[in-house]
C-alpha positions in Angstrom: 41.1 56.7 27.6 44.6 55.5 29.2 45.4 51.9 28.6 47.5 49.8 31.2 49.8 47.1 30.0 48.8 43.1 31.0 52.1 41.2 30.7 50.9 37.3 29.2 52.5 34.3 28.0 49.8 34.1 25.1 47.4 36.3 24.0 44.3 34.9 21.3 42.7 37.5 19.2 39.0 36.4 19.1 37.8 40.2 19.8 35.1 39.7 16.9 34.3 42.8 15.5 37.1 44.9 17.2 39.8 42.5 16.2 41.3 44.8 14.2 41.5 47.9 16.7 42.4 45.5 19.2 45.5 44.6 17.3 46.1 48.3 16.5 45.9 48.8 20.1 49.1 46.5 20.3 51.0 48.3 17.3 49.9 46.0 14.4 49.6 48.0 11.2 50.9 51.1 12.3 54.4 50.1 11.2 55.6 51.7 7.4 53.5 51.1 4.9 55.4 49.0 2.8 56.7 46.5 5.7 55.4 43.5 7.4 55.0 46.1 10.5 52.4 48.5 8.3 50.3 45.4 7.6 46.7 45.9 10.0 44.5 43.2 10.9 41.9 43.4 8.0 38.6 43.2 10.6 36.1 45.7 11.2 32.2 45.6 12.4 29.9 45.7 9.9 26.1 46.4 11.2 23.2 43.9 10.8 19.6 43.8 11.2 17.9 40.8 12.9 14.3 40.9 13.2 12.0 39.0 14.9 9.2 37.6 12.9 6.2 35.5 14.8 4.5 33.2 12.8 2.5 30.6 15.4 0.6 28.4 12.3 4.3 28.8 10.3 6.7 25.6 9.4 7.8 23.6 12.1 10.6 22.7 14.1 12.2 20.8 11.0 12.2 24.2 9.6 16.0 24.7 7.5 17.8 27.8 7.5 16.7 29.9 4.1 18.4 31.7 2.4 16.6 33.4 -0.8 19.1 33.7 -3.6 18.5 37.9 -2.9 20.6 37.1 0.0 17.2 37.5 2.8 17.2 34.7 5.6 15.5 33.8 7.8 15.1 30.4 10.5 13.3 29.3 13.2 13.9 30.7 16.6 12.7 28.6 19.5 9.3 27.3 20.1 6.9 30.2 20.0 6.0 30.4 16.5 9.5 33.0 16.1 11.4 33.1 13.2 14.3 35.1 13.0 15.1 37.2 9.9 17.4 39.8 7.6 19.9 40.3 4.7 22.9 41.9 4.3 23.2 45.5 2.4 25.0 46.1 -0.6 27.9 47.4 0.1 27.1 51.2 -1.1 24.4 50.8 1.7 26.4 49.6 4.3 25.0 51.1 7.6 26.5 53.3 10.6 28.6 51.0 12.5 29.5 53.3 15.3 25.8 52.3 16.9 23.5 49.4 17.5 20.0 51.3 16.5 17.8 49.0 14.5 16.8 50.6 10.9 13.3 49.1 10.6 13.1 51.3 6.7 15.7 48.5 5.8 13.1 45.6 6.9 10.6 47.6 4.9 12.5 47.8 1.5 15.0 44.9 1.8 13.3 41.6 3.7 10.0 43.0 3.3 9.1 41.9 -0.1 10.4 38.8 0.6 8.1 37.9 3.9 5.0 37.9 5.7 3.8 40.9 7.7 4.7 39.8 11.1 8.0 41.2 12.9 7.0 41.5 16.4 10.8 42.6 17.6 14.2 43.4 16.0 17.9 44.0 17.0 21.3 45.1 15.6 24.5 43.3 16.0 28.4 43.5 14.5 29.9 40.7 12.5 33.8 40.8 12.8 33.8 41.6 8.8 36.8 41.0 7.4 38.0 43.4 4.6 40.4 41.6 2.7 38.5 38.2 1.6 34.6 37.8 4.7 37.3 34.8 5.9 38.7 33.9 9.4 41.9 34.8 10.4 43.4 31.8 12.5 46.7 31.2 14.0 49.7 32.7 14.7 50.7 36.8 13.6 53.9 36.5 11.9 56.0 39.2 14.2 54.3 38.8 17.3 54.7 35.1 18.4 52.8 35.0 21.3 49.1 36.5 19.6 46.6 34.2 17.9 44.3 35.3 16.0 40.3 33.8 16.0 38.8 36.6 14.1 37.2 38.0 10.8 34.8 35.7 10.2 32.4 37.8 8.6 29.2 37.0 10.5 30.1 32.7 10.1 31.9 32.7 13.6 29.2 30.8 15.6 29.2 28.2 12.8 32.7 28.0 12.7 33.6 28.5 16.4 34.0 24.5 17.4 36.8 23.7 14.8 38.4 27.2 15.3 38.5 26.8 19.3 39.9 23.5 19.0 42.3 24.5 16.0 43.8 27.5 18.1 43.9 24.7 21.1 45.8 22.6 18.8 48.4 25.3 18.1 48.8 26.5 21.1 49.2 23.1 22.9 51.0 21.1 20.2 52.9 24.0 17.9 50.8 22.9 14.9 47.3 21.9 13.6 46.2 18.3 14.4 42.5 17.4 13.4 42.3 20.1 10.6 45.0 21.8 8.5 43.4 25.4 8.7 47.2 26.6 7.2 45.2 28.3 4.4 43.2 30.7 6.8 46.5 32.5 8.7 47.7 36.0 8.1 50.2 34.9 5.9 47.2 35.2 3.1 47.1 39.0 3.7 51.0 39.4 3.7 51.1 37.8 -0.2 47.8 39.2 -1.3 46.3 36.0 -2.1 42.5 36.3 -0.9 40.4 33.0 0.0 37.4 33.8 -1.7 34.1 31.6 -1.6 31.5 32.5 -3.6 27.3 32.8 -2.7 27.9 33.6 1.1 25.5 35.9 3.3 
């Protein structure tokens, strides 16, 4: 594939999942090893299963999202008696990433023995995993002052996306952070080694 060059004032890195080969694409990481230049953007997709359970006589729409202390979920979805569910795999079972086929074995021995008998549809997605700590990466890259990163959130993005947008806005706009100091989440973190780590996350 031969790539063309787009010349911008600012670029935002929110590529999800291909954060990380997006910034490779630009020369992030491929620098020597033991400079700022060698450093890559620690985001790659991970596979999940979500699949579709229908329960019509199940909780209603005051239903919470669950999550069983194995790690399965699952939530309400809409108003037809859906529920959406899954887990995440350990990471010696961490599936194929380079397609989006649903393994419906991993319903069977995973989220299973946890609920009902009643998937009626599933799918497969990417979360933009993050290697180095499942946290975002926001704000600026410390060479390249015109690329912001909105990635590596690990499958919390949606969640997150309304502070992060609005962060990003801030520091793009204003030069710095103005209704949250998200400081803690750049990619200065990666450059000293010092993970964010949260513990009892899906």
């Amino acid at each position: 594939m031969e790539y063309q060059p787009v010349e911008c004032a600012i670029v935002v890195n929110a590529a999800g999942a291909f954060s990380g080969k997006l910034a490779e694409m630009l020369g992030i990481g491929l620098g020597p090893k033991d400079s700022l230049a060698g450093i890559p953007v620690p985001v790659e997709p991970r596979k999940r299963y979500v699949y579709v359970v229908h329960c019509p006589d199940g909780p209603g729409l005051d239903t919470p999202f669950l999550i069983d202390y194995s790690g399965v979920y699952f939530r309400r979805e809409g108003l037809g008696g859906n529920y959406i569910s899954g887990a995440s795999p350990e990471e010696v079972e961490e599936p194929d990433a380079s397609n989006l086929e649903v393994d419906h074995q991993f319903f069977e021995n995973k989220v299973w023995p946890k609920l009902a008998d009643r998937v009626t549809s599933a799918w497969a997605g990417f979360y933009d995993y993050n290697t180095f700590d499942q946290n975002g990466i926001i704000g600026m890259h410390p060479l390249i002052n015109n690329m912001y990163f909105a990635t590596g959130f690990s499958g919390h993005g949606l969640q997150h996306s309304p502070a992060v947008g609005r962060a990003v806005a801030e520091l793009i706009l204003d030069g710095e952070f103005k209704t949250l100091d998200l400081r803690g989440f750049s990619f200065r973190r990666i450059l000293t080694q010092e993970p964010m780590l949260e513990q009892n996350i899906v």
